[in-house]
C-alpha positions as CSV (number, residue, x, y, z in Angstrom):
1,X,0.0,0.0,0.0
2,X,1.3,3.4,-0.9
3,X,0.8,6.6,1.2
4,X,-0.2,9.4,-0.5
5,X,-1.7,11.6,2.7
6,X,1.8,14.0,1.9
7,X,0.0,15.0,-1.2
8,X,-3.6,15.7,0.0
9,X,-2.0,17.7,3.2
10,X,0.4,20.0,0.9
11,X,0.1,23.5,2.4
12,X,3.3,25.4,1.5
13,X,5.8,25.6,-1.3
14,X,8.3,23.5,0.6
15,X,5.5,20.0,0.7
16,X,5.0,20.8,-2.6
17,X,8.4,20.4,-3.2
18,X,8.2,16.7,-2.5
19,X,5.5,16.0,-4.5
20,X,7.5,17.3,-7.5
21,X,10.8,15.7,-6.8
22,X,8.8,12.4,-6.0
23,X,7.0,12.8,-10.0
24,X,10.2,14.6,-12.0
25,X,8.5,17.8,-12.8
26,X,7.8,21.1,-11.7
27,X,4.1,22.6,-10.5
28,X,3.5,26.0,-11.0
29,X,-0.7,25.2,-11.6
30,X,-3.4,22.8,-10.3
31,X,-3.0,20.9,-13.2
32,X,0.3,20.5,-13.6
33,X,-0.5,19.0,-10.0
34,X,-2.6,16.5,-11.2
35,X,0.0,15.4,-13.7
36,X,2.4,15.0,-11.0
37,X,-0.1,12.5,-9.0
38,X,-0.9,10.5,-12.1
39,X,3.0,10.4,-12.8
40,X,3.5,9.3,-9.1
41,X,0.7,7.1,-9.4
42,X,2.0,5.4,-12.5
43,X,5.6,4.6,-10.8
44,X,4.3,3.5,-7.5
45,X,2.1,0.9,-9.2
46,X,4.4,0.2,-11.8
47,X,6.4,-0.7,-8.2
48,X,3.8,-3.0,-7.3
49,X,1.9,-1.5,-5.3
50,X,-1.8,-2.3,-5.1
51,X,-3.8,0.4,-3.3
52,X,-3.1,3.4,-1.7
53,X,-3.7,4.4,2.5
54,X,-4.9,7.2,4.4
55,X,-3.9,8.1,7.8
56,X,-6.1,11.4,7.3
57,X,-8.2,10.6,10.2
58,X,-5.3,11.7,12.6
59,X,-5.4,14.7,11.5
60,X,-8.5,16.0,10.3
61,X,-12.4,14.9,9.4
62,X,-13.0,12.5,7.0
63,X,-15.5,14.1,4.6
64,X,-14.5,14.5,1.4
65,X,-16.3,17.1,-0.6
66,X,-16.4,17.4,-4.0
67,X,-15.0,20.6,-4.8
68,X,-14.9,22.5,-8.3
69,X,-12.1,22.5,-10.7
70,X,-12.2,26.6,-10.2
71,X,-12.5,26.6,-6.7
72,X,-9.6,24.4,-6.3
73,X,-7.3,26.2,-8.6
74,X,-8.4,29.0,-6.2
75,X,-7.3,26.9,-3.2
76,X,-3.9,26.3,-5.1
77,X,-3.0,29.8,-6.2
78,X,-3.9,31.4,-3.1
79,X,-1.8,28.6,-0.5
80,X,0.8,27.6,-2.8
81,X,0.8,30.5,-5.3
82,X,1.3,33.0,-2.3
83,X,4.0,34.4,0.2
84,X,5.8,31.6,1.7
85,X,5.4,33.3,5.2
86,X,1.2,33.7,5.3
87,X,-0.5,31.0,6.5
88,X,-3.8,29.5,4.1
89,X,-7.0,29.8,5.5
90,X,-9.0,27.2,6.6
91,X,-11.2,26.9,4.1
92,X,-8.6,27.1,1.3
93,X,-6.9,24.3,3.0
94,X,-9.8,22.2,3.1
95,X,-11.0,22.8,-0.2
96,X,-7.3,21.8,-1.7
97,X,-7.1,18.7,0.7
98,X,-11.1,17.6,-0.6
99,X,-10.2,18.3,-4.1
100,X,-7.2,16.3,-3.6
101,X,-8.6,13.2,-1.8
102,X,-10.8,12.9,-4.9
103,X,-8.1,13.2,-7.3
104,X,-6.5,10.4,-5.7
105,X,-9.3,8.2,-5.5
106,X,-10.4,8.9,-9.2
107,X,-6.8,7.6,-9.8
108,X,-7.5,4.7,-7.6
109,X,-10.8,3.9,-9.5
110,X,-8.5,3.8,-12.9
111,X,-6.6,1.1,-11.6
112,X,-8.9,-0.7,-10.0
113,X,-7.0,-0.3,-6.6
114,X,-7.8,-0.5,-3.5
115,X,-8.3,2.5,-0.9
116,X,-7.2,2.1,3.0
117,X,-8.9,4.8,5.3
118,X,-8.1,4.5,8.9
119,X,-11.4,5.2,10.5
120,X,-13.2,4.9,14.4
121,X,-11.1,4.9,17.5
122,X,-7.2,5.5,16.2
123,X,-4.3,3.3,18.0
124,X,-2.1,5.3,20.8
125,X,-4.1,8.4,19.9
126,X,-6.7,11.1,21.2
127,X,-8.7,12.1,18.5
128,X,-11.9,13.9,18.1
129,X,-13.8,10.2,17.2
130,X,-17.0,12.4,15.3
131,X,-14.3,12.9,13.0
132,X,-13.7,9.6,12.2
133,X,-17.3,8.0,11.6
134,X,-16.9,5.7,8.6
135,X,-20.2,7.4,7.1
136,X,-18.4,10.6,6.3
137,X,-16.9,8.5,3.9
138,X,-20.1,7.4,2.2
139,X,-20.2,10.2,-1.0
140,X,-16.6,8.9,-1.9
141,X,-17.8,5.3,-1.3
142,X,-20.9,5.8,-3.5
143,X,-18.7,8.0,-5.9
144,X,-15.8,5.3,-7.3
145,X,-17.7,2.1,-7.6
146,X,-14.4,0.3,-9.1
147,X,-12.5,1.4,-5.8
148,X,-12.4,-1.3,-3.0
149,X,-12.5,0.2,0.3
150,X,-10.8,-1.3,3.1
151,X,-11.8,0.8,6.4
152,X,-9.2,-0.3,9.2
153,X,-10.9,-0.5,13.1
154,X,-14.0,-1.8,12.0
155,X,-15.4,1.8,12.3
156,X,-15.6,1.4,16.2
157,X,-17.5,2.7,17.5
158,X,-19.0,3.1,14.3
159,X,-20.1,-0.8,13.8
160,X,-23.9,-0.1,12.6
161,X,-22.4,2.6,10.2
162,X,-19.8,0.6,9.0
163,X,-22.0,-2.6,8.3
164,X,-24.7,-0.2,6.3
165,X,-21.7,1.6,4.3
166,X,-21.2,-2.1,3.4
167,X,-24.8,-3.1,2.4
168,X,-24.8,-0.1,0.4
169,X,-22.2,-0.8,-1.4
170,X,-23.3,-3.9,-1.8
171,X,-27.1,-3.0,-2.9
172,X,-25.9,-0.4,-5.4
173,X,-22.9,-1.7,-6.9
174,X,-22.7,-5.6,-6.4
175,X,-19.3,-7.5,-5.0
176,X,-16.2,-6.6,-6.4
């Protein structure tokens, strides 16, 4: 499984840095972004890798919106397009990070590959557990049928959610 949380999380000029030594080319746009995650998509699996894993739920809510094209190019220019030394805003951030998470999957969904998302009650952490309810992941699930989901903790103490994201799935889509 491949980590690409580094990506998604990429809030100054510096992280993005990584991203475009990790794909061989320079970003100076949201899509020359995007070409740099299908470039670093194509090695890691190339590599043999066979899904990718987030970790997001340490760090922030789980919900992945699905943001416009514009509004993330906004996102971009105005956190990675600015001074070095101001801070984005909030909602910048989160736009970037949504629009990101569902670049990634959409990539995911390509390759018929599977998608890890830690969810419920994290190991050797404090976390705000509302954050975490497998069910915030449901647009994303219903969004990439192709993409296997694989949601680590058994959702605790999400359980019911968990087993109806599954049914769901199920219901709409068939087994995969």
């Amino acid at each position: 499984m491949a980590c690409f949380d580094f990506i998604v999380m990429i809030q100054d000029r510096q992280q993005l840095a990584v991203l475009e030594s990790a794909a061989g080319t320079s970003i100076h746009s949201l899509k020359d972004m995007e070409i740099a995650i299908q470039k670093v998509f194509d090695r890691t699996v190339s590599q043999g890798a066979v899904g990718i894993k987030s970790r997001l739920a340490y760090d922030r809510r789980i919900r992945y919106e699905k943001v416009p094209p514009s509004d993330a190019e906004r996102a971009f220019n105005r956190i990675l397009g600015g001074r070095a030394d101001t801070p984005p805003d909030d909602k910048a951030a989160r736009q970037l990070q949504d629009y990101l998470m569902h670049q990634l999957l959409r990539n995911a969904s390509e390759r018929r590959l599977v998608a890890q998302f830690h969810t419920g009650f994290q190991s050797g952490q404090v976390n705000t557990i509302m954050d975490t309810n497998p069910a915030l992941l449901n647009n994303v699930i219903m969004e990439y049928p192709q993409v296997r989901f694989d949601l680590f903790h058994g959702g605790y103490p999400y359980s019911s959610e968990l087993a109806t994201l599954a049914k769901n799935k199920l219901s709409a889509f068939g087994p995969h």
